[in-house]
TORPA-692223 format. One line per 4 residues: their letters; for each residue x, y, z of N, C-alpha, C. Coordinates in pm, whole numbers, padded with zeros to 5 digits. Example, Ala and Ser with C-alpha at 12.3 -4.5 7.8 and 13.67 -1.06 7.14 Angstrom:
<sites>
as = 01319:-00569:00780:01230:-00450:00780:01320:-00330:00780  01285:-00225:00708:01367:-00106:00714:01290:00003:00787 .
</sites>
This chain:
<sites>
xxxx = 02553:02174:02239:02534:02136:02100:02647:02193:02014  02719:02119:01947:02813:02144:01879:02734:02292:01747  02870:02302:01700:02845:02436:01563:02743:02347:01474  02811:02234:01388:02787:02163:01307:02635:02138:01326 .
xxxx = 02572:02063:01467:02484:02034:01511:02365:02125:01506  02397:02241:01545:02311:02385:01517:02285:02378:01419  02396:02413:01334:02371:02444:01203:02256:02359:01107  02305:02205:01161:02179:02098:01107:02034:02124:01110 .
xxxx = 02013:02212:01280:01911:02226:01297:01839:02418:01261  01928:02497:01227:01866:02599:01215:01857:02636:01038  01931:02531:00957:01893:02558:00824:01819:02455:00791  01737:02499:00634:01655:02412:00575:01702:02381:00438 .
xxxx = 01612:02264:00442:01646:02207:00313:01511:02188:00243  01536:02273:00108:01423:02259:00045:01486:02195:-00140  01328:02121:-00141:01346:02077:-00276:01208:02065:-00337  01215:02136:-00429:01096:02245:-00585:01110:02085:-00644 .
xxxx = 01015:02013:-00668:00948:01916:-00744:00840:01923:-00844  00848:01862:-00971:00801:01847:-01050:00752:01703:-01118  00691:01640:-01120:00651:01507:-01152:00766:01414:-01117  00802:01420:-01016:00932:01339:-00949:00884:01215:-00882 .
xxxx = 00784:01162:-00956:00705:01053:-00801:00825:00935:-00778  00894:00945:-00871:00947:00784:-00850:01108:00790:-00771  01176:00916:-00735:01247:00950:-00660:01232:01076:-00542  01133:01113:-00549:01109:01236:-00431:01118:01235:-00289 .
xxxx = 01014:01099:-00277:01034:01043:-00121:01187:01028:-00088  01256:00943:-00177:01360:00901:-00094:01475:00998:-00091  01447:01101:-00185:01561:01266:-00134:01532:01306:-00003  01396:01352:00000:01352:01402:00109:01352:01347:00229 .
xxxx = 01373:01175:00200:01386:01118:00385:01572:01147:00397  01611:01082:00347:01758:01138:00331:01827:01235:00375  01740:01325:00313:01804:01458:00370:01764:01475:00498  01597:01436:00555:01585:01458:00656:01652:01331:00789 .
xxxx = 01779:01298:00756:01873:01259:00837:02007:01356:00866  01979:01440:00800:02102:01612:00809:02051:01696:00833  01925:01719:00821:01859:01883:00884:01722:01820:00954  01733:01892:01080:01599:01870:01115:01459:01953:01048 .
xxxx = 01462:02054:00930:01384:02106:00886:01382:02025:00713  01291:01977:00630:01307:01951:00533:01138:01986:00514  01165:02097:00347:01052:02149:00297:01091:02126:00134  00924:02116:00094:00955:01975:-00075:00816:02078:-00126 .
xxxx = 00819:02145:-00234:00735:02283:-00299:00676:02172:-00413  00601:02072:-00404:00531:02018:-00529:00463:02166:-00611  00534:02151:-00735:00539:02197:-00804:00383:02204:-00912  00243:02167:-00885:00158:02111:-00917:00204:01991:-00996 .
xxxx = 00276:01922:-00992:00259:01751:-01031:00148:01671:-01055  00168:01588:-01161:-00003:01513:-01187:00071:01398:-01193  00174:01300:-01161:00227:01177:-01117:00201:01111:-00993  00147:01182:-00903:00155:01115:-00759:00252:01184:-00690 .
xxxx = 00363:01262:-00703:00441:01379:-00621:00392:01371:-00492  00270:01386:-00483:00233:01480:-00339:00170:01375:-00253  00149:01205:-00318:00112:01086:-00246:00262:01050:-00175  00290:01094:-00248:00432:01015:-00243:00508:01034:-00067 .
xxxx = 00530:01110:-00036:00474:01145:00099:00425:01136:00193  00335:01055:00162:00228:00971:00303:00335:00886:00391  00270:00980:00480:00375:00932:00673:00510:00990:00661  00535:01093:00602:00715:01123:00581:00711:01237:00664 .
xxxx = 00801:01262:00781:00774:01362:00876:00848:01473:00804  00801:01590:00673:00856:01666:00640:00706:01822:00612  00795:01916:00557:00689:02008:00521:00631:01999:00374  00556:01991:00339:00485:01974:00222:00372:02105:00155 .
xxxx = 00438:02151:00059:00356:02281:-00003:00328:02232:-00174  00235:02280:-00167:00155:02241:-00338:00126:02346:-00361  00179:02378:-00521:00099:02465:-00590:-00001:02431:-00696  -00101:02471:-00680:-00222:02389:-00754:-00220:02369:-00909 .
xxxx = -00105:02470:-00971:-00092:02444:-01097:00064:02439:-01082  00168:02405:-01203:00245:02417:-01265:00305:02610:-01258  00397:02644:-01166:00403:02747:-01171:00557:02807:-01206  00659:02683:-01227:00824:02724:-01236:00866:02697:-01131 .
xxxx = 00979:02634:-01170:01117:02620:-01026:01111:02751:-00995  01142:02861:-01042:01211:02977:-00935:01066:03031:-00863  00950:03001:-00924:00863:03020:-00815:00816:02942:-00692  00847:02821:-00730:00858:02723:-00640:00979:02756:-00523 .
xxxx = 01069:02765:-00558:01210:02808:-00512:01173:02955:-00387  01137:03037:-00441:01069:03137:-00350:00955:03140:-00271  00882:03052:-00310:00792:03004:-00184:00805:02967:-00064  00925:02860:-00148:01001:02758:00000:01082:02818:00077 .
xxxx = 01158:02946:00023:01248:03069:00133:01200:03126:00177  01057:03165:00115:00984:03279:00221:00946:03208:00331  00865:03068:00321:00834:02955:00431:00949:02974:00511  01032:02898:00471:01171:02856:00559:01191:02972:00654 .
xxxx = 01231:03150:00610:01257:03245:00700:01122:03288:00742  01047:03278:00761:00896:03284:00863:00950:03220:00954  01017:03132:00932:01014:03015:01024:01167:03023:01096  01245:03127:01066:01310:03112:01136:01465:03074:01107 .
xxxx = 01403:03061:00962:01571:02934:00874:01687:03045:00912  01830:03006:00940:01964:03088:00909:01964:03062:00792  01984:02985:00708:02035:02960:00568:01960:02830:00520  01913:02827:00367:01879:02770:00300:01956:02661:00198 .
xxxx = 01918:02490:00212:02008:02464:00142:01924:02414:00024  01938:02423:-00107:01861:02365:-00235:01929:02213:-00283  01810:02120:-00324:01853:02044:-00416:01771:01962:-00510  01829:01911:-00612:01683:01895:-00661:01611:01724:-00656 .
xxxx = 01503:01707:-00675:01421:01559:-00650:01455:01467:-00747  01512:01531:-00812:01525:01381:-00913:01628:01241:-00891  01723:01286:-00746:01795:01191:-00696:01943:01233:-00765  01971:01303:-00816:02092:01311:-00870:02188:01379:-00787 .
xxxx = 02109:01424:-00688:02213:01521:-00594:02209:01430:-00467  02317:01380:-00415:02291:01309:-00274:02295:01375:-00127  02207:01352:-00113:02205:01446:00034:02307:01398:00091  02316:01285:00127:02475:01292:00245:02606:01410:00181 .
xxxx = 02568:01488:00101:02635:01554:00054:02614:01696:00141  02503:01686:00199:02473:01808:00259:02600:01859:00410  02682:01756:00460:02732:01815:00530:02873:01878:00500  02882:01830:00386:03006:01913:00294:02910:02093:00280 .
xxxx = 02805:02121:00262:02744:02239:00275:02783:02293:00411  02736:02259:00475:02715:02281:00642:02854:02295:00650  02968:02260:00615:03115:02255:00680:03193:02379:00620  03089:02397:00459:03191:02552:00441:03094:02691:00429 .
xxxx = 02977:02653:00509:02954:02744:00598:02946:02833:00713  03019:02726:00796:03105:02727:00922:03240:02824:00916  03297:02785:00760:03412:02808:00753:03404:02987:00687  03312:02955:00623:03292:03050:00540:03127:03157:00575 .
xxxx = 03135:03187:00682:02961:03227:00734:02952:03353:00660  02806:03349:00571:02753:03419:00511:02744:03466:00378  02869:03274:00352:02886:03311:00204:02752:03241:00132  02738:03257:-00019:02664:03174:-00097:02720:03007:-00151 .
xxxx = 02715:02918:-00116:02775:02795:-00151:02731:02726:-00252  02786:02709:-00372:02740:02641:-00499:02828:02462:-00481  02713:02434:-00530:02777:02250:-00499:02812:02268:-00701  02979:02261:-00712:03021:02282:-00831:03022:02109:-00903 .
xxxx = 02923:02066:-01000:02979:01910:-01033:03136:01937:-01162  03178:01787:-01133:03338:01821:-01178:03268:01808:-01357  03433:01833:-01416:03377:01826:-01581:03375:01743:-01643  03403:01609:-01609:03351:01479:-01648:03232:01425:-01658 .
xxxx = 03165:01492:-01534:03011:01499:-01506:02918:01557:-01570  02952:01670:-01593:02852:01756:-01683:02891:01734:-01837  03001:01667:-01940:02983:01599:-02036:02921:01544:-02060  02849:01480:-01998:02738:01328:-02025:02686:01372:-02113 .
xxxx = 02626:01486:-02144:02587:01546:-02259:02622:01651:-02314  02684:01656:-02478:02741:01727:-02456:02647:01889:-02480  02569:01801:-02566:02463:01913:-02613:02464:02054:-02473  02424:01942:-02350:02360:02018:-02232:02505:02098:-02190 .
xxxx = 02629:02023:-02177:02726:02030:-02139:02756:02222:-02206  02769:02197:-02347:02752:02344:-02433:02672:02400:-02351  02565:02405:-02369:02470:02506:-02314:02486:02567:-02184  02542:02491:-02101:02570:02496:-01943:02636:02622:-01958 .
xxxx = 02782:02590:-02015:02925:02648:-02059:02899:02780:-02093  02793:02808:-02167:02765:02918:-02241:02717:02984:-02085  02611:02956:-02028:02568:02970:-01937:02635:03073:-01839  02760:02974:-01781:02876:02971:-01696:02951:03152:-01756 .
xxxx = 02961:03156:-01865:03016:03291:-01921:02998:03423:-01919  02866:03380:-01978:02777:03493:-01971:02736:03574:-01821  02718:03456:-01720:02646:03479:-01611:02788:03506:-01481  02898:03491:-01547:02992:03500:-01464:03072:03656:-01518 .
xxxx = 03060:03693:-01652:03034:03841:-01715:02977:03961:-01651  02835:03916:-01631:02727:04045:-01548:02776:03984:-01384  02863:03885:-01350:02837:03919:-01234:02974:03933:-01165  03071:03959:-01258:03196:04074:-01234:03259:03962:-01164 .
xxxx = 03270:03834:-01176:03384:03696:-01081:03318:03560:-01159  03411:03506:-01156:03378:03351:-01224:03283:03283:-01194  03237:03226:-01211:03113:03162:-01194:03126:02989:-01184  03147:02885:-01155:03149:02736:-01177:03036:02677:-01195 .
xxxx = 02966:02613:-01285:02897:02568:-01233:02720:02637:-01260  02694:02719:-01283:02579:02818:-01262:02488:02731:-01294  02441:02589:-01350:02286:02580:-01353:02311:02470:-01233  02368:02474:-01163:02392:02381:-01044:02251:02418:-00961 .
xxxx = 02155:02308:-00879:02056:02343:-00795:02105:02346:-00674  02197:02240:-00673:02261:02149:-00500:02349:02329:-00470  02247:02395:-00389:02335:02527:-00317:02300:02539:-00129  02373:02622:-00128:02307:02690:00036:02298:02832:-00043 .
xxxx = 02180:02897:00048:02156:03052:00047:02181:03092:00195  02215:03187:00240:02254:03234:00341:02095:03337:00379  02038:03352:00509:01910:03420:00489:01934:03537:00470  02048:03610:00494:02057:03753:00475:02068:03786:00323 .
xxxx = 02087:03728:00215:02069:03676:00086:01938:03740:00042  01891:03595:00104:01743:03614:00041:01668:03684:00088  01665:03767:00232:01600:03869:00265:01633:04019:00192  01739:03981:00133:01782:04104:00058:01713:04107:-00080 .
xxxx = 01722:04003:-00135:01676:04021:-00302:01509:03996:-00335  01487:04104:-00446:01351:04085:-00479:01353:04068:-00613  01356:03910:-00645:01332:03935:-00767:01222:03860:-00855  01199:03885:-01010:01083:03818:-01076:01076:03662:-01033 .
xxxx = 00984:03582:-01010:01010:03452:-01012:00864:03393:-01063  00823:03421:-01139:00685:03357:-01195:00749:03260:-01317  00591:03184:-01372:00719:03083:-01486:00793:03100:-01600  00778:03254:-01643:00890:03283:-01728:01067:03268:-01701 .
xxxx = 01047:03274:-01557:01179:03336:-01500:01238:03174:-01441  01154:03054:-01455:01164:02930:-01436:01336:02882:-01380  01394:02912:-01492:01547:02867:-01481:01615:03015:-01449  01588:03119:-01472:01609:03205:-01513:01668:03304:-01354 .
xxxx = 01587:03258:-01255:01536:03296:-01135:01735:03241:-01088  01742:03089:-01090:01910:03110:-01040:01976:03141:-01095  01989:03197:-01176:02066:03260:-01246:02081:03395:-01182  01947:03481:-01230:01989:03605:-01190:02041:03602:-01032 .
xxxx = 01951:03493:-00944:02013:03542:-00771:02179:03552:-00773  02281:03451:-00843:02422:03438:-00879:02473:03568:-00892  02392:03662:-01029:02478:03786:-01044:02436:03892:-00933  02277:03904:-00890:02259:03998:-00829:02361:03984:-00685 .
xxxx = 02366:03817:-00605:02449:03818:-00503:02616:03865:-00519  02644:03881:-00634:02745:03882:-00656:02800:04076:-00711  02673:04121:-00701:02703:04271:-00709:02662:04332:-00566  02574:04289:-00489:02587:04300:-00339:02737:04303:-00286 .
xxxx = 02837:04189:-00330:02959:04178:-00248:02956:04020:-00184  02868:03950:-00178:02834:03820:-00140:02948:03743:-00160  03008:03685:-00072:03102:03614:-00095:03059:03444:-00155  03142:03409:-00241:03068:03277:-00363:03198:03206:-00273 .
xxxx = 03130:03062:-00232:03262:02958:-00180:03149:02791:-00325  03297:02762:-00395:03242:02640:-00471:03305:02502:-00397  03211:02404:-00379:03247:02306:-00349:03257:02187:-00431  03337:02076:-00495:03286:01960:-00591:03188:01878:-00520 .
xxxx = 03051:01830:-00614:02998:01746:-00584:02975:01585:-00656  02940:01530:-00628:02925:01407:-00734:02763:01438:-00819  02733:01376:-00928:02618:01355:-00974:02567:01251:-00998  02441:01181:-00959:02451:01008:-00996:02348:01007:-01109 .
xxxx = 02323:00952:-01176:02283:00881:-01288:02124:00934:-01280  02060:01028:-01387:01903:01031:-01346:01794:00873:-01388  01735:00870:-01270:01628:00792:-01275:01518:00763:-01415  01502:00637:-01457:01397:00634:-01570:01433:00702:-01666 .
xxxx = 01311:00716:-01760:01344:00759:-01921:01327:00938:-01881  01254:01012:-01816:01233:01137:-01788:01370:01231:-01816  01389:01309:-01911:01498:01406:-01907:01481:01536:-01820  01570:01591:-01780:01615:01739:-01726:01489:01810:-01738 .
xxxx = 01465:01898:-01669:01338:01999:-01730:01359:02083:-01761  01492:02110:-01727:01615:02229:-01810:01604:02221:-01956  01567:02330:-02034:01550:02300:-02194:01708:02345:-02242  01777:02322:-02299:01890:02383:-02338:01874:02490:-02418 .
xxxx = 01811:02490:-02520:01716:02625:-02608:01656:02701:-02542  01514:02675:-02499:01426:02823:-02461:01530:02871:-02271  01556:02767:-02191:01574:02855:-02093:01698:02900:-02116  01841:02930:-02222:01912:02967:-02247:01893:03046:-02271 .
xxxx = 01848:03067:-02379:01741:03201:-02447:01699:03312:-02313  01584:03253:-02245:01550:03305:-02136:01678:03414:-02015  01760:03297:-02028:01856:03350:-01929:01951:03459:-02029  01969:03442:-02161:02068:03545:-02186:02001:03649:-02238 .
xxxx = 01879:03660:-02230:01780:03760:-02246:01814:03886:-02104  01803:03791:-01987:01783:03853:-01859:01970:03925:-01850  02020:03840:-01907:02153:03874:-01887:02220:04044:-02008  02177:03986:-02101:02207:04129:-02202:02155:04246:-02123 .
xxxx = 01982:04242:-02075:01964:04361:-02048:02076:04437:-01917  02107:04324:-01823:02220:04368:-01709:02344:04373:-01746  02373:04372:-01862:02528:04426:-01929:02496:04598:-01979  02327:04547:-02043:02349:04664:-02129:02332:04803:-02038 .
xxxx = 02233:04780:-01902:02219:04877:-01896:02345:04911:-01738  02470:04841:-01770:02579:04867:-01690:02702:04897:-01842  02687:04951:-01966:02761:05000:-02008:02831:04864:-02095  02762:04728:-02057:02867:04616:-02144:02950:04565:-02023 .
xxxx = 02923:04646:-01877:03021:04638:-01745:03152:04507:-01831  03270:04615:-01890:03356:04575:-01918:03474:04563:-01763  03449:04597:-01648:03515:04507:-01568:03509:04422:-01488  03343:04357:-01536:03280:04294:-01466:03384:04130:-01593 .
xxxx = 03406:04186:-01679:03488:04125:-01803:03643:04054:-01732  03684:04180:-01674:03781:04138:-01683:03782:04060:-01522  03734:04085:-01452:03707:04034:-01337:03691:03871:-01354  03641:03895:-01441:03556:03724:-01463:03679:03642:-01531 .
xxxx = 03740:03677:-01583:03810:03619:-01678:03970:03674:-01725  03999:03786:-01654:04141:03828:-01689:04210:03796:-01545  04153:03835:-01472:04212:03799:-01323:04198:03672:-01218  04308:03662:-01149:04319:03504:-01160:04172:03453:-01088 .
xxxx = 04083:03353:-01113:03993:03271:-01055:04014:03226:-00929  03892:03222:-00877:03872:03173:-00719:03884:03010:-00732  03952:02942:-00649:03966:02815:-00649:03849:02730:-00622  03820:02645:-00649:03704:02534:-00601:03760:02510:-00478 .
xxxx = 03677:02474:-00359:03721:02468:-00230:03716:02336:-00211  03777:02268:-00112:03800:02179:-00073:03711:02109:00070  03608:02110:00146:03591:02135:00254:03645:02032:00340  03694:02048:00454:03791:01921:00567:03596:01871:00549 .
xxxx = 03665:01727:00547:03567:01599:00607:03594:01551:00732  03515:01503:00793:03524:01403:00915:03470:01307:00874  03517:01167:00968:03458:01064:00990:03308:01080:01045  03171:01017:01026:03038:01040:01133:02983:00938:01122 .
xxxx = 02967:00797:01194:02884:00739:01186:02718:00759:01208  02608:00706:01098:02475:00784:01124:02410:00737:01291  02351:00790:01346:02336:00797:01480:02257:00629:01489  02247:00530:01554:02204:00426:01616:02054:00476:01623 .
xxxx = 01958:00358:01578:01824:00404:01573:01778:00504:01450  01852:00575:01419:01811:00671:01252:01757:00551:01146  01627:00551:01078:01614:00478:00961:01706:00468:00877  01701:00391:00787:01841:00373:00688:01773:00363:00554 .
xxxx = 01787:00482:00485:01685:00509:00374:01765:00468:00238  01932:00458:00234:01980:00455:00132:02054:00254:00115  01977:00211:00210:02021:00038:00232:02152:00014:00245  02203:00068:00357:02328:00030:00376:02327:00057:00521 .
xxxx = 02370:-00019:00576:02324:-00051:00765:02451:00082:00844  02566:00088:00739:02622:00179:00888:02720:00270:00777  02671:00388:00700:02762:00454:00620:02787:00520:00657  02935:00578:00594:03040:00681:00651:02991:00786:00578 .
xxxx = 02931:00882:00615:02927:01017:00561:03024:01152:00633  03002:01218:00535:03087:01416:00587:03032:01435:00650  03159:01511:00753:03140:01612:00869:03063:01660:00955  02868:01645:00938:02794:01687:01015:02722:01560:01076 .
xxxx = 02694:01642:01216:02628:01486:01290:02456:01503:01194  02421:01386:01182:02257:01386:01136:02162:01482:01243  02064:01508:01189:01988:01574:01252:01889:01474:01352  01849:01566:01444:01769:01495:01544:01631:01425:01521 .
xxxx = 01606:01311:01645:01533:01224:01584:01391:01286:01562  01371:01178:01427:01266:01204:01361:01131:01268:01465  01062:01355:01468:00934:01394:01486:00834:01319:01476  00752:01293:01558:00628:01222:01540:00517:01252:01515 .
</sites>
């Protein structure tokens, strides 16, 4: 079994849902053509989320109420390493992140073992709004400040976690800490020594009238709340300052692609009979 091939099969892919009925299924079959593990944290949803699902050979966890992405988010890692996961990859249900994107993950983890991988979208992408676009930005500063190296990207979901990561960190994740939760994992991995590799991703167009669940106000708020107190009680960490921003920046990475046709017999969830995706072979056949 090739590296790539392993790798398909010893990480997971999880995705924290929230009233996503009308794109959830088809992330989750998707993806489960790149990892043979795919785990989906319904978020207590009252849309149909958790119908949505019927006959989809994946893992399925409900929380009976409404409890926050980052608690959702930590459910699905503690699951995943019970079970065995090397590394965790995130993304989120609303369809905006494409899984065939996942073997651009898998390829600069190979390259890069044991780093944290942020799927960076370019800045054309995150304009669409600019409102959100600001807020992001602000985001990106602050959180690349307390965590002493640049940051790209920070409300990005589309990541890998490495398990030695997340077996390391303990942190708040109930629904105050909602957005708040990736954020802090960014700076805390990043005062560990964690090596950060950014990759570009695409973003496609969100589904229906439903906006972001990202508030630009309160979880900003939220996050630079969490963030002052980790300046303040590191002194203002003025070289966490200059780190971030006086010295030259880490490049966005590039990862080598390959040609892969999807394996003969794999369902074809995105209607297109024979697409060229990155670098990793699909994961093995579906489970019955």
């Amino acid at each position: 079994m090739s590296r790539s091939a392993t790798a398909a099969h010893d990480f997971w892919v999880l995705i924290p849902a929230y009233n996503e009925a009308p794109t959830v299924r088809e992330v989750a079959a998707r993806a489960r053509r790149y990892c043979a593990h795919v785990m989906v944290v319904d978020d207590g949803s009252t849309d149909g989320t958790l119908e949505a699902f019927a006959g989809l050979d994946i893992i399925l966890l409900r929380n009976e109420q409404n409890r926050g992405k980052g608690d959702s988010l930590a459910r699905g890692f503690q699951q995943a390493l019970a079970k065995g996961a090397t590394g965790v990859i995130t993304l989120d249900a609303d369809g905006q992140h494409a899984p065939e994107e996942i073997p651009s993950f898998i390829a600069a983890t190979l390259e890069n073992p044991e780093a944290f991988v942020i799927g960076a979208r370019r800045s054309l992408q995150r304009k669409s709004s600019s409102w959100r676009y600001l807020a992001n930005r602000i985001a990106d500063f602050w959180i690349s400040w307390a965590a002493g190296r640049p940051i790209e990207d920070s409300q990005s979901g589309f990541r890998f976690y490495p398990a030695r990561l997340l077996r390391d960190l303990t942190l708040k994740h109930g629904r105050q800490q909602s957005f708040v939760f990736e954020s802090e994992v960014m700076i805390e991995a990043a005062r560990r020594g964690v090596r950060f590799v950014f990759i570009p991703i695409g973003v496609a167009p969100r589904v229906g009238a439903r906006t972001s669940h990202f508030r630009p106000v309160v979880d900003i708020v939220r996050i630079a709340k969490m963030i002052a107190l980790k300046l303040l009680t590191r002194g203002l960490y003025p070289q966490g300052f200059y780190r971030a921003f006086i010295r030259r920046p880490d490049p966005i990475m590039r990862p080598q692609r390959m040609v892969v046709t999807p394996r003969a017999g794999m369902p074809d969830f995105d209607s297109q009979e024979s697409q060229t995706v990155p670098c990793a072979l699909p994961a093995q056949e579906m489970r019955s």
